[in-house]
N, C-alpha and C positions, 0 to 999 in steps of 0.2 A: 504494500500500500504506500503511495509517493508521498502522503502527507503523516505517517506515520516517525514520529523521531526513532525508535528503535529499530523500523527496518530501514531506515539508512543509515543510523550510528556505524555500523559493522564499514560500511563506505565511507562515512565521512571521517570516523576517527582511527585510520588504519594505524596509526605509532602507539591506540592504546590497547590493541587484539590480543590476546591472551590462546584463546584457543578456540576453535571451530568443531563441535562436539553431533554428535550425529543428530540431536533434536534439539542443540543449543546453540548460541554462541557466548564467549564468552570475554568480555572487557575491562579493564582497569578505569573505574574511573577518575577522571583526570583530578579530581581535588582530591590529593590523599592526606586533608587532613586527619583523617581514619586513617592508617596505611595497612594497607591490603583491600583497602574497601573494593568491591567489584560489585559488573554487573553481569548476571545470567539472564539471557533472555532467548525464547523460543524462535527456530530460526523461520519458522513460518508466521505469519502474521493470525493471531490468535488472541482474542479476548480476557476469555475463561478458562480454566481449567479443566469441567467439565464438556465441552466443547472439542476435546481433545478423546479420540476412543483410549478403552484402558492403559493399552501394549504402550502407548505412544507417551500415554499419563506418567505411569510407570518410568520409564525411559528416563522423560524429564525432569521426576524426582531424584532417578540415580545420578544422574550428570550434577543437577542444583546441590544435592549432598555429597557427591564427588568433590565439588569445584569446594563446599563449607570445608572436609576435611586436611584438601590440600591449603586454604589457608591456616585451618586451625595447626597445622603441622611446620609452618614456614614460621605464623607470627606468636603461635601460643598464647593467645588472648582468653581471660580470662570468660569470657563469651563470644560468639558468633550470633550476631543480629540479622535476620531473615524477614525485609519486608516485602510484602509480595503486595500491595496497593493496584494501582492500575486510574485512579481518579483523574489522572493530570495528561498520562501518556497509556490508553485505554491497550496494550501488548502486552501479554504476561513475559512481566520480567521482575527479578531476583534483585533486590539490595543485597550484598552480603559484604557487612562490615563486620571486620575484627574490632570486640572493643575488650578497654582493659580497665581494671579497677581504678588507675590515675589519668585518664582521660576524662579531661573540665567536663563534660558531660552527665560523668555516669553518676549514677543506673539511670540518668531520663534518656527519652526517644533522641536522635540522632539531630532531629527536627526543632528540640525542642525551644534552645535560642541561636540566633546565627553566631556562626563561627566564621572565623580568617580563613579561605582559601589555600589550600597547601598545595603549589603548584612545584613540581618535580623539573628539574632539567630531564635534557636529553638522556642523558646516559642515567640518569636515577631511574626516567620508565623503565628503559631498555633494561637496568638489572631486573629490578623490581619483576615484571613481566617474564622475566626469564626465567627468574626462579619461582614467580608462580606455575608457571607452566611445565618446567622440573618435576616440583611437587604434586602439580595434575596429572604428570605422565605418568607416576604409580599410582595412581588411583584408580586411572579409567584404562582398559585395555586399549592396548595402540589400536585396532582393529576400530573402536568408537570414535576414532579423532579421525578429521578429516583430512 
């Protein structure tokens, strides 16, 4: 869908791509003032959950809990935050922030007052991304990534 941001994020933000997952995709997003925050999102244009047949459902959960373990294993945050909203950008797609017990934040929603921007140079995505993607490669069978 052309006026969808999620199905052209995977285009327009190709330095933040993480991995290309058989019912997913998967991106860093660019403010890491959470670091490792990412986003999972379904690579066909998709609403609801429901909306998706089970095999497919399924799928999606393993990729979305893949992609949680491989950051909980990179950053060791004392939680992993999963929001799955859809109000603003109607695609299902996956918040998934690392958060830790000293993060000005916590325990409130990610939302809950603005924060400064934590924009990454070059070479910080590139690690960053790389070793998400490391840590995604034991997770999900090579056979699952595209």
């Amino acid at each position: 869908m052309d006026s969808c941001p999620m199905c052209s994020k995977w285009h327009d933000e190709p330095n933040l791509r993480v991995a290309e997952l058989e019912h997913c995709r998967v991106m860093l997003n660019g403010d890491q003032f959470f670091p490792g925050y990412t986003f999972v999102f379904t690579r066909s244009h998709v609403t609801e959950l429901f909306h998706l047949d089970q095999a497919i459902r399924t799928g999606v959960m393993e990729e979305v809990s893949a992609v949680a373990a491989a950051l909980y294993k990179l950053f060791h945050p004392d939680k992993i935050n999963y929001e799955l909203l859809g109000n603003m950008v109607p695609h299902i797609h996956w918040h998934l922030i690392p958060r830790f017990a000293q993060d000005p934040l916590w325990p409130r929603p990610i939302w809950s007052e603005p924060h400064r921007e934590v924009v990454l140079g070059e070479k910080e995505y590139t690690e960053r991304i790389s070793s998400v993607r490391e840590a995604l490669s034991s997770a999900i069978p090579p056979q699952r990534c595209l």
